[in-house]
C-alpha positions in Angstrom: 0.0 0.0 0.0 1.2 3.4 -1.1 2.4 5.6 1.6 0.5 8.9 1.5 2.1 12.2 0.1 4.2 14.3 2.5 2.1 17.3 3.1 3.1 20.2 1.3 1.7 23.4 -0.8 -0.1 20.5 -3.1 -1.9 18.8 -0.4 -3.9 22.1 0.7 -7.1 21.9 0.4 -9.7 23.0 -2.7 -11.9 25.6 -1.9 -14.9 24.3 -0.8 -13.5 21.2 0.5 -14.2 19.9 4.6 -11.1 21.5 5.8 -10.7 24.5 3.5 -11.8 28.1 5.3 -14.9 29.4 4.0 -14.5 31.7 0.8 -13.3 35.4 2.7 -15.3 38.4 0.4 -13.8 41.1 3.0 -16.0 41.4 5.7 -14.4 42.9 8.7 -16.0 40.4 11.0 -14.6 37.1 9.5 -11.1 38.6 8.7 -9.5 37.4 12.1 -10.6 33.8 11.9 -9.7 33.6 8.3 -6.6 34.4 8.6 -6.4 32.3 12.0 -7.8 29.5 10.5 -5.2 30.0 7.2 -2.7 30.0 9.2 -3.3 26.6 10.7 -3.7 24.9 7.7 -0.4 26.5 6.3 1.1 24.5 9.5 -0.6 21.6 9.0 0.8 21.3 5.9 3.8 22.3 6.0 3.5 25.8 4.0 6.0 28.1 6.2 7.8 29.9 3.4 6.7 33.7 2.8 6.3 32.9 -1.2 3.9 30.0 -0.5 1.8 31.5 2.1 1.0 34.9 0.3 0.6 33.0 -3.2 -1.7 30.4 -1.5 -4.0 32.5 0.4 -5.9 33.9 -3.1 -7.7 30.2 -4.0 -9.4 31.4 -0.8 -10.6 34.8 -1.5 -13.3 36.3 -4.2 -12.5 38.5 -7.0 -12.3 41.6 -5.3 -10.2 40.7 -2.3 -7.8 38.5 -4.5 -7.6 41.6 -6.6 -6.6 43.9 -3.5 -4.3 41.4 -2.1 -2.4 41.4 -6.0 -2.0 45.2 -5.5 -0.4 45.1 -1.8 3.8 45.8 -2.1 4.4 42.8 0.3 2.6 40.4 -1.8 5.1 41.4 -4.7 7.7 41.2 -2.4 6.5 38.3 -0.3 6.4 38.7 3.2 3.6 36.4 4.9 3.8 38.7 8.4 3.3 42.4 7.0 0.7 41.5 4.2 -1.2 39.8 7.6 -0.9 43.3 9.3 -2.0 44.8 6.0 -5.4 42.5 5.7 -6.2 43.1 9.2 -5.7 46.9 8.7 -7.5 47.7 4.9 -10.5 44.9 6.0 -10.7 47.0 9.5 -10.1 44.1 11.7 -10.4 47.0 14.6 -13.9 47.4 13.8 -14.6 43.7 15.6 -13.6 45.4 18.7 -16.4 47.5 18.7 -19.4 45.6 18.2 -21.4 46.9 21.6 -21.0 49.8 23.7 -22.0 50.5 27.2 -25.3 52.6 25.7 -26.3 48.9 24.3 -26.4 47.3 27.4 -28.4 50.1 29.0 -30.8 50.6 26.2 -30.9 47.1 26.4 -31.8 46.8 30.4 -34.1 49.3 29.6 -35.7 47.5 27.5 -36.4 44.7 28.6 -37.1 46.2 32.0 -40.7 46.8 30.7 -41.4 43.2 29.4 -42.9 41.0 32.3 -40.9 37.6 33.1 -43.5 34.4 33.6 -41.9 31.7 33.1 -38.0 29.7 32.9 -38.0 30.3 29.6 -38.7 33.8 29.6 -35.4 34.6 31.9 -33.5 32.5 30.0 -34.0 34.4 26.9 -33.3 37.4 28.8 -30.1 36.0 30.5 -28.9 34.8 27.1 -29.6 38.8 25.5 -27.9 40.3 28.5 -24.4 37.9 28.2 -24.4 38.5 24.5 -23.6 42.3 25.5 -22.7 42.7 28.8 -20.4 39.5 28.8 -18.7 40.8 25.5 -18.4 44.3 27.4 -17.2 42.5 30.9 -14.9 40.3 28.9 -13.3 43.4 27.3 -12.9 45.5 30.0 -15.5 48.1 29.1 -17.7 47.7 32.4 -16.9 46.4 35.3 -18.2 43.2 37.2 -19.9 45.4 39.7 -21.6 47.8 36.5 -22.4 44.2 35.0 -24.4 42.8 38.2 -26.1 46.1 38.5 -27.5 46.4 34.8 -28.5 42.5 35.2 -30.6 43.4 38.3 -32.0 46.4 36.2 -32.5 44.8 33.3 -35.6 42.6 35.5 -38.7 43.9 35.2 -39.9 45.6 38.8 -42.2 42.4 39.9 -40.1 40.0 39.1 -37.3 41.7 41.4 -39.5 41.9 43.8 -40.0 38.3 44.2 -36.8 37.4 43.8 -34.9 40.1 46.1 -37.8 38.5 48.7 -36.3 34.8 48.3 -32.6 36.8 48.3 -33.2 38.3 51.8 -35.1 35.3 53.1 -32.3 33.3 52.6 -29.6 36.0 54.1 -30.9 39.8 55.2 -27.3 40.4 54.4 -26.6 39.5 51.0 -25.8 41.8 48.2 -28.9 41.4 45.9 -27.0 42.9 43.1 -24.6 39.5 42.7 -25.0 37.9 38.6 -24.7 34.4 40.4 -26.8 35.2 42.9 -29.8 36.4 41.5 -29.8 34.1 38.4 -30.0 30.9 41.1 -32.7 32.4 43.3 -35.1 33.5 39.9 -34.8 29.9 38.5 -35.7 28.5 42.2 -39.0 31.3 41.7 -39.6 29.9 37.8 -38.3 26.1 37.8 -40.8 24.4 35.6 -44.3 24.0 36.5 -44.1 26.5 39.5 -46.6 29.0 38.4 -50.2 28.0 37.2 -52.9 29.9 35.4 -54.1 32.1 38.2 -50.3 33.4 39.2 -49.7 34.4 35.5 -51.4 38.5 36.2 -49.2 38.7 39.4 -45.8 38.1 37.7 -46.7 41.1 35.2 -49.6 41.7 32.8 -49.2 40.6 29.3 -50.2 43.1 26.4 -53.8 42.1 26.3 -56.2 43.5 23.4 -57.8 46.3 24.5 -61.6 46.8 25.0 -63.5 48.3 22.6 -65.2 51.4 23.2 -68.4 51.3 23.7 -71.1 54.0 21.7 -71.7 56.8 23.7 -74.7 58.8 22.6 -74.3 61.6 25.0 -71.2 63.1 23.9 -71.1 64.6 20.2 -72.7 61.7 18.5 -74.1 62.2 15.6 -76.5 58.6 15.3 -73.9 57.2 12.6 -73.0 53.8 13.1 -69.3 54.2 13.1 -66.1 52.2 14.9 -65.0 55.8 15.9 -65.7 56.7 19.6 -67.4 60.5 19.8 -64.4 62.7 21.3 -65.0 64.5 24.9 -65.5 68.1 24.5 -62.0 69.7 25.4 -63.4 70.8 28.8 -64.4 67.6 29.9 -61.2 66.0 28.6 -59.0 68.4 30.7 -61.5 67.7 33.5 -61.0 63.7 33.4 -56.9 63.8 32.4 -56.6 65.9 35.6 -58.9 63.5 37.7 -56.4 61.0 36.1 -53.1 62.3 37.0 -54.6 63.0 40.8 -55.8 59.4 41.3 -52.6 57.4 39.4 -50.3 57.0 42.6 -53.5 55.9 44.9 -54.4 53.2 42.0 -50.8 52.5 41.4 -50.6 51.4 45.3 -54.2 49.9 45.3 -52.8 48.0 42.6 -49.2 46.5 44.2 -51.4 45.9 47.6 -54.0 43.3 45.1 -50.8 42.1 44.0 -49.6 41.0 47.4 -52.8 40.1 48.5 -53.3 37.6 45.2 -49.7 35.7 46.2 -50.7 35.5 49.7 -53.6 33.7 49.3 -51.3 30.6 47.2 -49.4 30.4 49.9 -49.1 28.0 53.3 -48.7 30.2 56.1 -45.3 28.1 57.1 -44.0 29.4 53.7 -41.2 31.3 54.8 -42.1 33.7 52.6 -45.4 35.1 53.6 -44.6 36.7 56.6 -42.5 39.2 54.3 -45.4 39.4 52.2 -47.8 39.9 54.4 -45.9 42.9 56.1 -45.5 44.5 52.6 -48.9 44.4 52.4 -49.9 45.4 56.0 -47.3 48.8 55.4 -48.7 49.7 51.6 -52.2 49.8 53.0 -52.9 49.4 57.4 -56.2 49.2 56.6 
């Protein structure tokens, strides 16, 4: 049986083979594993000389790169290590070592903030959007690990942290609620599977729900049509009921948290060691 060839410049691979890279057209964000992953298969086969290396790299690139490449001095004059410099610099390598800022990561803990967490899966997929920036940003050095645990904890919507600095505290009074490790084990002891059933879904948040539809009101500029359009208030009446609004909001808003309480209370055992926090939540937001 024939011994194998020695690996050499012949034995690289075709484009489009199992172990060829993947055809490079110039796009800043592939340009450091193509190269990396050139570069390994130049070892693997023994191509170390500068005139093999800069010669062999075209069969890998389109028209337009291979093109570029032709017109680069140290391609004419091969020299492997400063036509690399010069791919990472006219492809803009750099530009892969700005793909988030720290504005992301706040616009998005802001958010998701508003979007109401109900079950495992739904922290999950906000755990996995938050480490796609804020672990690319930690990992970098643009935030630290204390700026990364906060805008995790902010990123929760309001309920949610509510029941999960609760478990936090019950657990130790003393522990910093702010900690990535932390909170992540004591939400998926509040959301494992199955913990929450129909009647606990409005307590966790609300869910955009279809709003009502208006009603006909024949007392307020109606003209008799039979139209989808509800009649609007006449502008005195409207000022009248936004400022009626604004003064009730805060009293509803607290009516509202106290419900909230009340609703969890009632699925709980009173040796739940829970409920006693609860239940003095609720006995502060409204003594009566």
């Amino acid at each position: 049986m024939a011994a194998p060839p020695a690996r050499s410049v012949l034995t690289m691979p075709l484009l489009g083979m199992k172990s060829a890279p993947e055809l490079f057209q110039g796009d800043h964000t592939h340009v450091c594993s193509f190269l990396d992953h050139y570069e390994c298969l130049c070892a693997y086969h023994n191509v170390t000389s500068d005139q093999e290396m800069v010669e062999s790299i075209l069969q890998y690139c389109n028209a337009r790169v291979r093109e570029i490449i032709e017109g680069m001095a140290h391609y004419y004059t091969p020299d492997w290590a400063n036509l690399k410099a010069d791919l990472l610099k006219y492809f803009d390598a750099d530009l892969s070592d700005e793909r988030f800022f720290e504005r992301h990561l706040k616009s998005f803990a802001l958010e998701s903030r508003m979007q109401p967490i109900m079950t495992l899966q739904d922290f999950r997929a906000y755990n996995c959007g938050f480490i796609c920036i804020g672990g690319w940003l930690k990992n970098k050095g643009r935030i630290l690990v204390d700026e990364y645990n906060r805008y995790f904890w902010a990123g929760l919507s309001p309920v949610f942290c509510g029941l999960v600095e609760t478990r936090l505290r019950t657990k130790d009074p003393n522990l910093d609620i702010s900690s990535y490790d932390d909170v992540c084990q004591s939400a998926e002891e509040v959301l494992h599977h199955n913990h929450f059933d129909a009647d606990d879904l409005d307590f966790l948040g609300p869910c955009a729900a279809p709003a009502p539809q208006a009603q006909p009101n024949a007392s307020h500029c109606s003209d008799g049509r039979d139209d989808s359009v509800r009649p609007l208030l006449p502008s005195h009446e409207a000022r009248r009921n936004l400022e009626n609004l604004e003064k009730e909001g805060p009293t509803a808003h607290k009516q509202d948290e106290v419900e909230t309480l009340i609703k969890s209370l009632s699925h709980m055992s009173l040796n739940d060691p829970d409920y006693s926090l609860l239940y003095y939540r609720a006995i502060k937001m409204d003594p009566d």
